[in-house]
C-alpha positions as CSV (number, residue, x, y, z in Angstrom):
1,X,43.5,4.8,37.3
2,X,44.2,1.6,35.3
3,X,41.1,-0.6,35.8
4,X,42.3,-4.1,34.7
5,X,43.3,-6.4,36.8
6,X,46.1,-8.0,36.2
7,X,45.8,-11.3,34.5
8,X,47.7,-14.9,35.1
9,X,50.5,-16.1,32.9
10,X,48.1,-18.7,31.9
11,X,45.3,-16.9,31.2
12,X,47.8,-14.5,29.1
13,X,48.9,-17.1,27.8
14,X,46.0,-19.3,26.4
15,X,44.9,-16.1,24.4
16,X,47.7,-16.4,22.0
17,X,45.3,-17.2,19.4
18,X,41.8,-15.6,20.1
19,X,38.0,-15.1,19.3
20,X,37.7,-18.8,18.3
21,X,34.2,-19.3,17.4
22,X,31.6,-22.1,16.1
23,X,31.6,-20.4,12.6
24,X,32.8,-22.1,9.7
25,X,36.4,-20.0,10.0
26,X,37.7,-18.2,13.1
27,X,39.3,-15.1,13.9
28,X,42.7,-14.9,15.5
29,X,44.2,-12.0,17.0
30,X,48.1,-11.5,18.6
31,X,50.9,-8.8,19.6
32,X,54.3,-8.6,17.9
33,X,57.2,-6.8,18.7
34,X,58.3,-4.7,15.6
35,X,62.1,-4.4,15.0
36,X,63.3,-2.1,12.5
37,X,61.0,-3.5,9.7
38,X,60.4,-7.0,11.2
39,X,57.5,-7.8,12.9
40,X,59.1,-10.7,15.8
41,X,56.4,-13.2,17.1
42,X,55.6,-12.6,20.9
43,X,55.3,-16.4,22.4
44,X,52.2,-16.8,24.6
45,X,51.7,-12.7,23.9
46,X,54.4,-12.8,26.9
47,X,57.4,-9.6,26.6
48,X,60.4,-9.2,28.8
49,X,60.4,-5.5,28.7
50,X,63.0,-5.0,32.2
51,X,65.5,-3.1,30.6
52,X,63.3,-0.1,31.1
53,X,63.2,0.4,26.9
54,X,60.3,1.2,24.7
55,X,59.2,-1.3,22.4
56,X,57.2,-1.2,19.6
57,X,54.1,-3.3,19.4
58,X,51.7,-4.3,16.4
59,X,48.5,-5.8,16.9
60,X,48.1,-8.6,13.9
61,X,44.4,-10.2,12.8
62,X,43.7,-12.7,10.4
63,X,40.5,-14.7,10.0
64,X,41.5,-18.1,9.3
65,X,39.9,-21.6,7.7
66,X,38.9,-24.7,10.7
67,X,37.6,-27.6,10.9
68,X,34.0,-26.4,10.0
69,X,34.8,-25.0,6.6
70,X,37.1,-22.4,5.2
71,X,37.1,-18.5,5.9
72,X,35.4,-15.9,4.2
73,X,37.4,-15.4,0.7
74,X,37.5,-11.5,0.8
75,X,40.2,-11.5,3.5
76,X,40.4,-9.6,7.1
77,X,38.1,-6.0,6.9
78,X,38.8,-4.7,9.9
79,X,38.6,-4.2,14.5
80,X,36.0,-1.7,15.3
81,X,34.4,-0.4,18.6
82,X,37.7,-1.4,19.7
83,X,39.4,-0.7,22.9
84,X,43.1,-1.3,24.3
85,X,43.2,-1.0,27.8
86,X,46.6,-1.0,30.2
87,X,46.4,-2.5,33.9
88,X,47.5,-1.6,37.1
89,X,49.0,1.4,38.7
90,X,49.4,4.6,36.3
91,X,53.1,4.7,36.7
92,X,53.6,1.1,35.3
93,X,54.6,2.6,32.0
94,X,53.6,4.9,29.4
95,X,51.9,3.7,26.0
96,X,51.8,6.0,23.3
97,X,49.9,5.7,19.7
98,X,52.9,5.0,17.0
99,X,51.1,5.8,14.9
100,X,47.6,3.9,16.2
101,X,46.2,2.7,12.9
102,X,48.5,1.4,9.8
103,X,47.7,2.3,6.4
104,X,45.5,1.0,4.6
105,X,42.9,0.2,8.1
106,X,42.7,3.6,8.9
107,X,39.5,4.5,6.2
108,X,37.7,5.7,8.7
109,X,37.3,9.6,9.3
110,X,35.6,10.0,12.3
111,X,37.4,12.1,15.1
112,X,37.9,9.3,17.7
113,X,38.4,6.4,15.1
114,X,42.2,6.4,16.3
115,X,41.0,5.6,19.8
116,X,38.7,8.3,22.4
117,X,40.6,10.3,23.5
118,X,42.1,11.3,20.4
119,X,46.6,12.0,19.4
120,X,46.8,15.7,20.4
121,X,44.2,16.2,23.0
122,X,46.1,14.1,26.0
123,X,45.5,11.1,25.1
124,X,48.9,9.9,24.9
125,X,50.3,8.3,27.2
126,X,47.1,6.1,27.4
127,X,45.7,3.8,30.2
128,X,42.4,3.3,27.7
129,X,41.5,3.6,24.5
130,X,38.0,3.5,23.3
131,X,35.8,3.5,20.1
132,X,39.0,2.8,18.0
133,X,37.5,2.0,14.3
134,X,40.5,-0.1,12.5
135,X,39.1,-1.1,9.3
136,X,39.5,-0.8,5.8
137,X,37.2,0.6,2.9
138,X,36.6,0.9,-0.7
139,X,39.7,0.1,-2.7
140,X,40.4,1.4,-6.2
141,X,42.1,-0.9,-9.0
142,X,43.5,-0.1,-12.5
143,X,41.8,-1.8,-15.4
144,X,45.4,-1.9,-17.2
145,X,45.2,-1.7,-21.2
146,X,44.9,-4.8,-23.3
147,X,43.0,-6.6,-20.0
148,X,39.9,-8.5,-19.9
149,X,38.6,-6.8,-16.8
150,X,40.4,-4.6,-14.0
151,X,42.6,-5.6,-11.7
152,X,41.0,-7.6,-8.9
153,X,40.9,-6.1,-5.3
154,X,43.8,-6.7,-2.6
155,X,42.4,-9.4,0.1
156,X,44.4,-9.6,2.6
157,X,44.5,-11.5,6.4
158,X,42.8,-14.9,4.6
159,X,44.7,-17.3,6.5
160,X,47.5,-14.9,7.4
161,X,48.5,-12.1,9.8
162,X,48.0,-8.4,9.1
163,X,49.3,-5.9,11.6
164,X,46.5,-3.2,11.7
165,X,47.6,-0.9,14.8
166,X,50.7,0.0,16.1
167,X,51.2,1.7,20.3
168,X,54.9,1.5,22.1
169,X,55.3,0.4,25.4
170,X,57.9,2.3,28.0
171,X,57.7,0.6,31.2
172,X,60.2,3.0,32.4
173,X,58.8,2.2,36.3
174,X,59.6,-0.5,37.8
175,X,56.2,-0.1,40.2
176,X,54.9,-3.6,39.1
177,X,56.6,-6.8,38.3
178,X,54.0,-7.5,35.3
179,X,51.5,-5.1,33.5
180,X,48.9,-6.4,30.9
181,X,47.5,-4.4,27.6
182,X,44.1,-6.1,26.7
183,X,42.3,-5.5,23.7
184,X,38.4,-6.2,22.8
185,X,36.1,-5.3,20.2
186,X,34.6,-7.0,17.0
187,X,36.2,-8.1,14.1
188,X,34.8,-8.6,10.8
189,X,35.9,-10.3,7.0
190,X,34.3,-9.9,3.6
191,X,32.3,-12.7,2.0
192,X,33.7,-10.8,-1.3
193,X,34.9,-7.8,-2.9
194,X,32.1,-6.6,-4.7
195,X,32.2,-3.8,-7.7
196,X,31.0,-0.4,-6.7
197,X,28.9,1.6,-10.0
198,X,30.4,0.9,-13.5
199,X,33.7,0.2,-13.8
200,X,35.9,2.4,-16.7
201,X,37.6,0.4,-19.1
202,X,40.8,1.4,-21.0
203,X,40.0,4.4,-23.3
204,X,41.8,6.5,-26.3
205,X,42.8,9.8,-24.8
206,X,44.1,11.6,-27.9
207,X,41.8,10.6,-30.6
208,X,44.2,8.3,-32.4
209,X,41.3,5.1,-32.3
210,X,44.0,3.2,-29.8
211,X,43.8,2.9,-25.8
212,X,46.3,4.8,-24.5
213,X,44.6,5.4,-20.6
214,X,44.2,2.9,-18.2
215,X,41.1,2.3,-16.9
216,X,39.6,1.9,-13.4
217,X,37.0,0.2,-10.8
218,X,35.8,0.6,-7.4
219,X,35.5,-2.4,-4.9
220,X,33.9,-2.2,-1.4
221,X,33.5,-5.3,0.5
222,X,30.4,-7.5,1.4
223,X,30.7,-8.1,4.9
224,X,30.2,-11.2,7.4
225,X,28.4,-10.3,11.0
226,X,30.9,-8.9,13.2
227,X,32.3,-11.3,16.0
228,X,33.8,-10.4,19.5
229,X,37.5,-10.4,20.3
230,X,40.1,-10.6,23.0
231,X,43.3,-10.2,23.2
232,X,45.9,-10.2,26.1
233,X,49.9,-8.9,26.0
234,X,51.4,-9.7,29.0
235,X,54.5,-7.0,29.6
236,X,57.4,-8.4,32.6
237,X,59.0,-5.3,33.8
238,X,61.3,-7.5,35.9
239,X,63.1,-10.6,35.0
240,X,60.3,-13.3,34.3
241,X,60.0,-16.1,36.9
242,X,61.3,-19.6,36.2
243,X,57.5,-20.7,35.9
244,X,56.8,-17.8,33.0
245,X,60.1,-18.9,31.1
246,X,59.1,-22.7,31.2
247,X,55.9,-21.8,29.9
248,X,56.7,-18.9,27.5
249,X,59.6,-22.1,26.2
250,X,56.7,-24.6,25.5
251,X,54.9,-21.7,23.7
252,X,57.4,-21.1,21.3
253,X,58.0,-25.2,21.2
C-alpha cells in the first residue's frame, strides 16, 4: 500500500523551494517536467497529468547564497539516504526509474544506491524508494600542456539547479483525483574541491626534451554537515479545480 497521505495544494505548494535553513546558504530542492531535452519548471511542484500520459520528471537541487552569507563555493555534492515515496491507492499510477540517478551523481556503487529495492528485482513500478545515494565523487581533470596548474574541478548547483534523478509518472488510473510523490533525505555541498595525492604535470613522452602528454589531478570534495530535505510533487489526474489553477497562476506570477 502507498502510505502517504495525501497532502493539500497549499502545503504542496509552499514546498516549491525547500530545506530552508538558519545556515549561512540554503538548500533548495524542486520537480521538473523533462521534454525532449528541456527540463520545464513545474509551478508550486503542481502537474496536470489527466490525459492519462507518462511524463518524465527530474528532481533538481541547488544550494543557494541568503541573507546570512553566501553558499559553500564547491557547489551541490549530492541527496543521500534518500527516499521518494508515492501516496494513495496502488493503482493511482505507476512510477518507474528513467533512469534513477543522472550521470555524473551516480558515484556510488553500492547495490541499493539507485533506491531499495533495486531496477531489475521488482522494484519498478515503485510506491517507495529507500536508501537512494545521489551524490557525486572524485573528479579527474587534465593538467593541459603549457598550463600553470591543471584544470580546476567542475562545481556545479552554486546558486543554480542541477537535475540529479530522473522517475516517469503514468497515472494511467483515474482511482484518485490527486496523487503526491514526496521526497526526503539529506543534502550536502562542498566547502571546496580539494586535490587528492600529487597531481601529474605535462610530461615528454618520446624523449624529444618537449611535453607532448597532458597531465592530470584528482579532486574529491570537502564536505559541509548534511542537512534534511523535503520535497513535495503534487500530480492532478483530473482536471485541476478552479482553486489549484488560481493558485498554481500566482505561482508562476
Amino acid at each position: 500500500m502507498k502510505t502517504l497521505a495525501i497532502m493539500s495544494i497549499a502545503a504542496a505548494a509552499a514546498l516549491t523551494h525547500s530545506s530552508r535553513t538558519a545556515s549561512a546558504y540554503e538548500f533548495r530542492a524542486r520537480f521538473v517536467e523533462r521534454v525532449a531535452n528541456l527540463d520545464v519548471v513545474l509551478p508550486g511542484n503542481l502537474i496536470e497529468a489527466y490525459d492519462g500520459l507518462p511524463r518524465r520528471i527530474r528532481v533538481q537541487f541547488g544550494v543557494f547564497d541568503n541573507a546570512a552569507g553566501a553558499a559553500p563555493a564547491g557547489g551541490f555534492v549530492g541527496w543521500n539516504v534518500g527516499s521518494l515515496s508515492v501516496s494513495g491507492p496502488v493503482n493511482n499510477s505507476d512510477e518507474r526509474r528513467t533512469p534513477g540517478r543522472l550521470a555524473p551523481f551516480n558515484f556510488s556503487l553500492g547495490v541499493n544506491a539507485n533506491g531499495n529495492p533495486p531496477v531489475g528485482t521488482g522494484g519498478d513500478p515503485f510506491t517507495m524508494l529507500t536508501e537512494i545515494d545521489n551524490t557525486l565523487g572524485t573528479q579527474n581533470t587534465t593538467w593541459p600542456i603549457g598550463a600553470p596548474g591543471p584544470n580546476p574541478a567542475v562545481v556545479r548547483g552554486f546558486n543554480t539547479f542541477v537535475s540529479t534523478y530522473e522517475f516517469t509518472i503514468d497515472p494511467a488510473s483515474i482511482a484518485a483525483q490527486i496523487y503526491t510523490v514526496n521526497l526526503t533525505g539529506n543534502v550536502i555541498a562542498a566547502r571546496e574541491w580539494r586535490t587528492v595525492g600529487s597531481s601529474n604535470p605535462p610530461f615528454d613522452s618520446d624523449g624529444d626534451g618537449i611535453d607532448d602528454t597532458p597531465g592530470s589531478a584528482t579532486y574529491a570534495p570537502f564536505p559541509t554537515t548534511p542537512q534534511a530535505i523535503n520535497a513535495v510533487l503534487t500530480v492532478y489526474t483530473i482536471p485541476a479545480p478552479a482553486a489549484a489553477v488560481t493558485l498554481m497562476g500566482s505561482g508562476a506570477a
